[in-house]
N, CA, C and O of each residue as an XYZ file, in Angstrom:
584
protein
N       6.815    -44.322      9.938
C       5.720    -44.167      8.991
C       6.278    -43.877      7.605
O       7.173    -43.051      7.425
N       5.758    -44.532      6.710
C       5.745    -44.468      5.366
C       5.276    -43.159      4.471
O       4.167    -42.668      4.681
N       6.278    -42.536      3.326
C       5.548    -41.250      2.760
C       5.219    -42.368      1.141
O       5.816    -43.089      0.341
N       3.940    -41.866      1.437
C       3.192    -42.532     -0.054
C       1.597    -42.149     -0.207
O       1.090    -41.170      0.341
N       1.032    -42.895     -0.875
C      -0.270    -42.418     -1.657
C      -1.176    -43.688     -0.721
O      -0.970    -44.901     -0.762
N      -2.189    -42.962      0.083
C      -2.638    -44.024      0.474
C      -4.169    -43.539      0.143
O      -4.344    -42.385     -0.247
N      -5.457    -44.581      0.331
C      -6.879    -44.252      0.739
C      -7.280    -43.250      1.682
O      -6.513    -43.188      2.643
N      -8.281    -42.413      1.714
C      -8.372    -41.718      2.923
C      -8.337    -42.664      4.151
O      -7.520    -42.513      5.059
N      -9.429    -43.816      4.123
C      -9.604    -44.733      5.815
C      -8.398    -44.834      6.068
O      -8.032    -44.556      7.210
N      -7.337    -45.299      4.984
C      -6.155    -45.864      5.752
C      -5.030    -44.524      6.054
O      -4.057    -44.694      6.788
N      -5.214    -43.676      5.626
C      -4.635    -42.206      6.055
C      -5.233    -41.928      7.809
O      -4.606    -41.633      8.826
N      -6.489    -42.144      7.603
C      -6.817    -41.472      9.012
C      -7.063    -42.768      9.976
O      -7.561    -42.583     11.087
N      -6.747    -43.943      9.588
C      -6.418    -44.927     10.651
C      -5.166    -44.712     10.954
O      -5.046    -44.537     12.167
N      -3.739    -44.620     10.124
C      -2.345    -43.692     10.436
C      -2.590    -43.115     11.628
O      -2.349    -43.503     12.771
N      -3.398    -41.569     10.976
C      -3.530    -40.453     11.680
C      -3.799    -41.045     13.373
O      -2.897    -41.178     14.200
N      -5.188    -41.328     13.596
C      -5.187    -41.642     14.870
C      -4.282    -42.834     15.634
O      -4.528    -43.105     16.810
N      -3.361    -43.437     14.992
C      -2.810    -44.475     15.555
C      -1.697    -43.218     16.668
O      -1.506    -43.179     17.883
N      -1.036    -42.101     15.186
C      -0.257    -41.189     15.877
C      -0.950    -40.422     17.044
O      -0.405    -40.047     18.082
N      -2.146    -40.271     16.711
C      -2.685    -39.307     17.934
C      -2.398    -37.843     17.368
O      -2.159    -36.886     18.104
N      -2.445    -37.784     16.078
C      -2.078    -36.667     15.055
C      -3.471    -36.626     14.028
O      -4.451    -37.343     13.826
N      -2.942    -35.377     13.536
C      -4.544    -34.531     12.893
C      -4.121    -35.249     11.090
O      -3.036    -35.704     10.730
N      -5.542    -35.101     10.180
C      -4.757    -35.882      8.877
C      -5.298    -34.412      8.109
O      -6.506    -34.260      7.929
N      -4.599    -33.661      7.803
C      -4.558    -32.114      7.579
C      -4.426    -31.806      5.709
O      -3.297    -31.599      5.262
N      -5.448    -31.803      4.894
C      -5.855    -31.540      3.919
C      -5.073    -30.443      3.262
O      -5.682    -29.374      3.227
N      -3.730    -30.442      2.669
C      -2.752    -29.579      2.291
C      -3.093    -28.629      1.184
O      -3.246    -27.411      1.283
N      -3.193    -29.426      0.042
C      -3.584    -29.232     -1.507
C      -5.011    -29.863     -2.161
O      -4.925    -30.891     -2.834
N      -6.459    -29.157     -1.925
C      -7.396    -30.064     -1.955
C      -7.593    -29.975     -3.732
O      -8.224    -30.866     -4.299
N      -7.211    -29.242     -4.228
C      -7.411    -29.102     -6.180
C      -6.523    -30.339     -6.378
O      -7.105    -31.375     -6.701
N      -5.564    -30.359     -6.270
C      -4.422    -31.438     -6.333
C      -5.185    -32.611     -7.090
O      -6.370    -32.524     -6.771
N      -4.951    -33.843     -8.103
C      -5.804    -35.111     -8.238
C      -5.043    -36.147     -7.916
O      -4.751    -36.713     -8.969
N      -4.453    -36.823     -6.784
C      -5.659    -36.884     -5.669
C      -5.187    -35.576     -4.618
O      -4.094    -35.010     -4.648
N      -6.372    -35.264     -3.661
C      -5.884    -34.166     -2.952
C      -4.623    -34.534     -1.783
O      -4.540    -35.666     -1.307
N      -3.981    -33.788     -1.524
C      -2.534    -33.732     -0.535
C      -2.918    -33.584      0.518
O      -3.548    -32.565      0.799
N      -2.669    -34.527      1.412
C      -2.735    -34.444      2.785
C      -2.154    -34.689      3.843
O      -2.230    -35.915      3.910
N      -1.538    -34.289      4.856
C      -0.282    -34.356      6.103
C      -1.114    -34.598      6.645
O      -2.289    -34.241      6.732
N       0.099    -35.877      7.440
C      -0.434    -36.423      8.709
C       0.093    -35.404      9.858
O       1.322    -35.481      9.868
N      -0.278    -34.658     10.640
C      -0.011    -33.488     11.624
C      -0.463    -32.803     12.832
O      -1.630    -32.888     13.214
N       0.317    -32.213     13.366
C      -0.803    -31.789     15.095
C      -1.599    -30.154     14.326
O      -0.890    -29.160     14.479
N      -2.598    -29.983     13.770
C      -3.167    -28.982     13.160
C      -2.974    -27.947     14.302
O      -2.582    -26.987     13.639
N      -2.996    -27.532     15.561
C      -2.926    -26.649     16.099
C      -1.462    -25.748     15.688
O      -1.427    -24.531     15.508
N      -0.081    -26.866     15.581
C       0.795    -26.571     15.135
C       0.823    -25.815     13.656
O       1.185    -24.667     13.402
N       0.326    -26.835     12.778
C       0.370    -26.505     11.435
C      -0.600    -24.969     11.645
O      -0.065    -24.198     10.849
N      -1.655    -24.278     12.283
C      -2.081    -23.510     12.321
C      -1.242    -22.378     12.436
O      -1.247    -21.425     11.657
N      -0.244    -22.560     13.813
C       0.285    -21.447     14.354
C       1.321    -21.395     13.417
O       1.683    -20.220     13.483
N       2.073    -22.001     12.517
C       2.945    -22.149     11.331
C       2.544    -20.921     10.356
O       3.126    -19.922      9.932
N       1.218    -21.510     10.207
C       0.462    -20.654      9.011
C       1.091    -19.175      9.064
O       1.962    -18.492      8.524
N      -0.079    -19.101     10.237
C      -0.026    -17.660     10.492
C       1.508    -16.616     10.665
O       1.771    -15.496     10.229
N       2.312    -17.610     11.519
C       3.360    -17.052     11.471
C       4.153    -16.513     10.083
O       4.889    -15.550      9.864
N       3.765    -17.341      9.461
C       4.474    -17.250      7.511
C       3.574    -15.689      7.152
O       3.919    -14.677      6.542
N       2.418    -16.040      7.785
C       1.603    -14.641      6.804
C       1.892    -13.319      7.526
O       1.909    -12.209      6.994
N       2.196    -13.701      9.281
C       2.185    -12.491      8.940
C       4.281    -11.889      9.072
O       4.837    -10.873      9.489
N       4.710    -13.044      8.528
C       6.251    -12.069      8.506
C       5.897    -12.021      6.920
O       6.770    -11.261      6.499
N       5.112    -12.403      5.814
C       4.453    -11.839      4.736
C       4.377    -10.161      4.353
O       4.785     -9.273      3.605
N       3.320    -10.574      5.754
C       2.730     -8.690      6.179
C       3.571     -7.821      6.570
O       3.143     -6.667      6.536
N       4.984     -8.007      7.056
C       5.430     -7.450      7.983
C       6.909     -7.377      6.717
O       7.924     -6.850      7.173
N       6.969     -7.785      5.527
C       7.958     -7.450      4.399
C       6.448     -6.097      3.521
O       6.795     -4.928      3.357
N       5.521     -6.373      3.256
C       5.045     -5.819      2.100
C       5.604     -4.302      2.889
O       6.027     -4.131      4.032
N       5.427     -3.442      1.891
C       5.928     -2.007      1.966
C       4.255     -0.755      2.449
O       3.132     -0.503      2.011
N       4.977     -0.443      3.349
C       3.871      0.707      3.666
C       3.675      1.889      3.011
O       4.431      2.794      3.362
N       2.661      2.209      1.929
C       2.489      3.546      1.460
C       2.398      4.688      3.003
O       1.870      4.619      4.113
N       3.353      5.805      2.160
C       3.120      6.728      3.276
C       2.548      8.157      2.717
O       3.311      8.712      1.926
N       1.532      8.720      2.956
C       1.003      9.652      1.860
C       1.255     11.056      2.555
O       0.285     11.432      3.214
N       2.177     11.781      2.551
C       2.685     13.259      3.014
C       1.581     14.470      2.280
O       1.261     14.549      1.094
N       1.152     15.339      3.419
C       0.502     16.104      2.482
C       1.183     17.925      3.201
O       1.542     18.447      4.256
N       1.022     18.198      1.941
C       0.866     19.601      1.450
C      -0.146     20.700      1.264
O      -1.027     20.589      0.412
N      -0.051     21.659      1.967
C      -1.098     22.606      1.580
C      -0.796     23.870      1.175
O      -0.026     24.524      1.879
N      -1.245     24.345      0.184
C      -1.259     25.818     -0.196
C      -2.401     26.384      0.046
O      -3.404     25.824      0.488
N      -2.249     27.779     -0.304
C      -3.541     28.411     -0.746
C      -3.599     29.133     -1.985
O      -2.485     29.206     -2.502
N      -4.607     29.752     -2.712
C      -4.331     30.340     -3.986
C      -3.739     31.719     -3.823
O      -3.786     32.480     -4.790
N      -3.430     31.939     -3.192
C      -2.517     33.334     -3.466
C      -1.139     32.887     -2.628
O      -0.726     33.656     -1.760
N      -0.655     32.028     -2.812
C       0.934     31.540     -1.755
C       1.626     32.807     -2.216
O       1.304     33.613     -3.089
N       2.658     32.765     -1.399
C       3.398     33.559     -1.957
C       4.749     33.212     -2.062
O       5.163     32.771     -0.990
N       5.606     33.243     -2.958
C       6.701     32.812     -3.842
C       7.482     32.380     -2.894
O       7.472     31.150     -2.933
N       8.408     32.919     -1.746
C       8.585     32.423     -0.716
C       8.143     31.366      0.032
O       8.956     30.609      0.564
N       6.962     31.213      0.143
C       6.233     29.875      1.055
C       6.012     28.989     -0.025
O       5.576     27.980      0.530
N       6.061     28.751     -1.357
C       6.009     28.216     -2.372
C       7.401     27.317     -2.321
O       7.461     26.105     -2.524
N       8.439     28.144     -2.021
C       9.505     27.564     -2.217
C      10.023     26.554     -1.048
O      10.506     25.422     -1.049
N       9.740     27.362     -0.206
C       9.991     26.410      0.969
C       9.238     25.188      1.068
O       9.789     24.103      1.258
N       7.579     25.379      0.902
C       6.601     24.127      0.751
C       7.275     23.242     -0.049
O       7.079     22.071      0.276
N       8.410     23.500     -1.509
C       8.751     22.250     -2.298
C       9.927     21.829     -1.532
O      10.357     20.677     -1.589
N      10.465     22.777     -0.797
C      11.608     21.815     -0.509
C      10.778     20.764      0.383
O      10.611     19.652     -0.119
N      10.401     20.937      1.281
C       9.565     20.022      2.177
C       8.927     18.562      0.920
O       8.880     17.343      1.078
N       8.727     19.015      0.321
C       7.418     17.894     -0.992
C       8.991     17.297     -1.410
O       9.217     16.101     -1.221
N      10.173     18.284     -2.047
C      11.292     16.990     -2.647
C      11.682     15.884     -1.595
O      11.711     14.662     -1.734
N      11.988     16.707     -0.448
C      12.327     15.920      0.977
C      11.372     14.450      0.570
O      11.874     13.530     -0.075
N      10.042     14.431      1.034
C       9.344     13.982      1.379
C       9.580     12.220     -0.219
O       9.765     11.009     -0.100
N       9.433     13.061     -1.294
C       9.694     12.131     -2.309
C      10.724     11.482     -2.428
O      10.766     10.471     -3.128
N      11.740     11.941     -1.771
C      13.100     11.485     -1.614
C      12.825     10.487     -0.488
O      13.249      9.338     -0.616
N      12.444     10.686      0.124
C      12.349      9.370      1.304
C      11.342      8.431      0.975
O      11.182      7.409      1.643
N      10.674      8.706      0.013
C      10.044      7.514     -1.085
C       8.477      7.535     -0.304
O       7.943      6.440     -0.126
N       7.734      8.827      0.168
C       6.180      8.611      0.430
C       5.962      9.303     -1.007
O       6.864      9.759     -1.711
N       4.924      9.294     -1.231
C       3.964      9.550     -1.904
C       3.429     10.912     -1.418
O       3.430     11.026     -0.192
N       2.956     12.003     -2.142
C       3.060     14.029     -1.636
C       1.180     14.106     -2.466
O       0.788     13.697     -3.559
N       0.721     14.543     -1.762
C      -0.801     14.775     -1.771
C      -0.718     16.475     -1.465
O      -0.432     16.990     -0.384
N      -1.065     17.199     -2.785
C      -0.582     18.448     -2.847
C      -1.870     19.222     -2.962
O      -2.582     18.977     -3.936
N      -2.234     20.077     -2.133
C      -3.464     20.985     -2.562
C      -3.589     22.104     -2.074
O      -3.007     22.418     -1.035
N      -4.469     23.015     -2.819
C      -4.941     24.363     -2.411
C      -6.344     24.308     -1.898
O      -7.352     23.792     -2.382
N      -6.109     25.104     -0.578
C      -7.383     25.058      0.170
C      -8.338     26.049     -0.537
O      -7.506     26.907     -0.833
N      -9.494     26.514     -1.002
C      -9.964     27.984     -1.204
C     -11.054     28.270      0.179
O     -11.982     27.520      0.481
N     -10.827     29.036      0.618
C     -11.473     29.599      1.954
C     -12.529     30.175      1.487
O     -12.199     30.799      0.479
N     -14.066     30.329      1.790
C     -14.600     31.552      1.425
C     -15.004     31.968     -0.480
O     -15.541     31.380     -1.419
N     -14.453     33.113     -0.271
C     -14.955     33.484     -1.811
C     -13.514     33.514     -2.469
O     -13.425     34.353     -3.365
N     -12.736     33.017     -2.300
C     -11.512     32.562     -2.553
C     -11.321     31.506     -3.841
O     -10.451     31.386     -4.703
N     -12.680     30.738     -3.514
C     -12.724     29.604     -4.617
C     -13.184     30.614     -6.356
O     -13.706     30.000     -7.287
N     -12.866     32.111     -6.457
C     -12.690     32.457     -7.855
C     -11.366     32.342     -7.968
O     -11.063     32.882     -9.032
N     -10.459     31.944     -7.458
C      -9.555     32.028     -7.791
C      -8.862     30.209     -8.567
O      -7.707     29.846     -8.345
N      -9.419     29.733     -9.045
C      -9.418     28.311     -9.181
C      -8.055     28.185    -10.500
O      -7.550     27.078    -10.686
N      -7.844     28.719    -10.863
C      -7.052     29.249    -12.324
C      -5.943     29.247    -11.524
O      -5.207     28.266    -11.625
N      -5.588     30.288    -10.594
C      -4.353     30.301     -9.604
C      -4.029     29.367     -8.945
O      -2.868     29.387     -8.538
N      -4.769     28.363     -8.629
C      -4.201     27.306     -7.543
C      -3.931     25.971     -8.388
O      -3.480     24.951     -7.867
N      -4.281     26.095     -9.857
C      -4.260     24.996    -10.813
C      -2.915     25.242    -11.479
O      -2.165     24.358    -11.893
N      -2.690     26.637    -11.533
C      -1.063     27.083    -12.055
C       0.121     26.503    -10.693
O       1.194     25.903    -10.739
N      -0.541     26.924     -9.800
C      -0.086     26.646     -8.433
C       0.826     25.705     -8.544
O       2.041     25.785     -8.720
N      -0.297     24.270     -8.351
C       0.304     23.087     -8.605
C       0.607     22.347     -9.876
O       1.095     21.230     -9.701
N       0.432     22.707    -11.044
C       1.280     22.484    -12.306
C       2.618     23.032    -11.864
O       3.381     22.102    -11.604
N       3.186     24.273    -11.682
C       4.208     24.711    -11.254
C       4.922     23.975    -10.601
O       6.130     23.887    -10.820
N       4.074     23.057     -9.325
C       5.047     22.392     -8.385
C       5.088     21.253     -8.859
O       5.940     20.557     -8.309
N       4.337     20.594     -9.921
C       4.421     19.859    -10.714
C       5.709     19.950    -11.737
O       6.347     18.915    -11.929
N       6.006     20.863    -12.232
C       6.940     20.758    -12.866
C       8.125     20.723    -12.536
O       8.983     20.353    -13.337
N       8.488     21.189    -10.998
C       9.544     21.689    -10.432
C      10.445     20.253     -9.940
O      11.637     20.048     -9.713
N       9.265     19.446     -9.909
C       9.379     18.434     -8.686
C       9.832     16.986     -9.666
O      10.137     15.901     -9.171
N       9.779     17.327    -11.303
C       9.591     16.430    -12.072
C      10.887     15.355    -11.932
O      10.885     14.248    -12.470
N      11.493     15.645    -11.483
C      13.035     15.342    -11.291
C      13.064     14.084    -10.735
O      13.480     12.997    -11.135
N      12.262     14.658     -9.214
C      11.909     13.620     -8.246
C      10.799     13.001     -8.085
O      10.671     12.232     -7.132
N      10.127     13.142     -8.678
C       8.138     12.780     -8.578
C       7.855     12.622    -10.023
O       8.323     13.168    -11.022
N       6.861     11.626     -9.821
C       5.833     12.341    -11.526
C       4.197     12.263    -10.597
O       3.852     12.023     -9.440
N       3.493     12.640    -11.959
C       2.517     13.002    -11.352
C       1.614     12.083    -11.162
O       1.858     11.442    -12.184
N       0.836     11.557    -10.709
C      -0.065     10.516    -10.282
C      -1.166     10.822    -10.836
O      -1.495     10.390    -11.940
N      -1.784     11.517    -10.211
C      -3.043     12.175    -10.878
C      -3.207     14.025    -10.622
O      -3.105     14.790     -9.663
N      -3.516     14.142    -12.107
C      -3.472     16.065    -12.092
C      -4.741     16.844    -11.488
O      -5.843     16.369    -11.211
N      -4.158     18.551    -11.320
C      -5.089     18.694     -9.950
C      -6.712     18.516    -10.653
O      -7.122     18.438    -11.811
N      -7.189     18.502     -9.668
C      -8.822     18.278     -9.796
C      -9.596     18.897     -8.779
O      -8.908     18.745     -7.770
N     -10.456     19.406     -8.512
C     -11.162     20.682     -7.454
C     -12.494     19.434     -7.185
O     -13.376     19.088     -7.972
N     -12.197     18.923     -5.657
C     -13.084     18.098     -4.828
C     -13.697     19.038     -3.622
O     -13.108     19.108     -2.543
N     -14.537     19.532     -3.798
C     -15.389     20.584     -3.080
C     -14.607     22.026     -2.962
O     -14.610     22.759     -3.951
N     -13.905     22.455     -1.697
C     -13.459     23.551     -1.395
C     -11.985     23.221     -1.940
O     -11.279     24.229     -1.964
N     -11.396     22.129     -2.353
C      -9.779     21.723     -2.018
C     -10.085     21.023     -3.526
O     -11.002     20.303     -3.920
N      -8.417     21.789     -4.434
C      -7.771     21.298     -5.743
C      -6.293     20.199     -5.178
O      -5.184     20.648     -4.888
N      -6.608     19.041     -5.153
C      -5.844     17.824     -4.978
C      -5.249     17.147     -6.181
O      -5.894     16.687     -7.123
N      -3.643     17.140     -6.009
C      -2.704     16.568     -6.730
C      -2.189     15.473     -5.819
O      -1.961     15.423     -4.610
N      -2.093     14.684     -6.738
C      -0.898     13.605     -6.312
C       0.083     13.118     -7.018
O      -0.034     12.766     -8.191
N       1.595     13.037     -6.044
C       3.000     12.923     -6.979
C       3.578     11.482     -6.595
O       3.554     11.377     -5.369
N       3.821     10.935     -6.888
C       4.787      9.384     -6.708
C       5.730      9.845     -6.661
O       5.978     10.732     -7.477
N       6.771      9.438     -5.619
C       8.551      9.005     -5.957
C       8.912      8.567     -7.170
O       8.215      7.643     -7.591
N      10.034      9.041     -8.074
C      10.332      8.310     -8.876
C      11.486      7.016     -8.495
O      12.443      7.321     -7.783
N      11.350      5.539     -9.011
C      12.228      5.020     -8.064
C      13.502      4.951     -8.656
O      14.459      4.521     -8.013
């Protein structure tokens, strides 16, 4: 068989002579592109391409962190080593203070909180978005730097 520019009839008189599918490649194209082909094949082709596609893109991994507003300097410290860890292995650190109760006057403390670990962390992270108080819980988020 011949590769060239033919009519559709005489494309899909081809096609069935092979006992093959006449498979519409590039339809924007002027004129549109079309393989002569077993489409079940060209199907399972497809898919296979998309999904070793899927199977390169990169998985966000979102690590989270919790404080509370009165941490204490000790558990502060240890919580960042855990958050550098975590940025270092390239997830993404979702940082917040829970307020329990009547706890939520303390909103000033848990905003120093995480500015603090914000700053500490600047090395390895920046900040994504600064904290913000979504009901009971002040949520930060830090990126890896790459």
């Amino acid at each position: 068989m011949e590769v060239g520019v033919y009519p559709i009839s005489k494309a899909l008189e081809i096609a069935n002579e092979l006992d093959l599918d006449l498979v519409e490649i590039s339809p924007k194209a002027a004129p549109p592109v079309c393989k002569i082909i077993d489409y079940k094949k060209f199907v399972y082709e497809q898919k296979k391409r998309e999904k070793a596609l899927k199977a390169k893109a990169s998985k966000v991994v979102v690590k989270e962190i919790r404080f509370g507003p009165n941490t204490d300097n000790h558990d502060y410290e240890f919580k960042k080593k855990h958050a550098e860890k975590f940025l270092k292995d390239g997830a993404k650190l979702k940082a917040y203070v829970f307020f329990k109760g009547r706890s939520i006057i303390y909103q000033e403390q848990g905003q120093i909180l995480l500015l603090r670990l914000a700053q500490d962390l600047e090395d390895v992270g920046k900040v994504e978005q600064m904290p913000k108080l979504e009901g009971k819980r002040m949520i930060m988020y830090i990126a890896p730097k790459k």
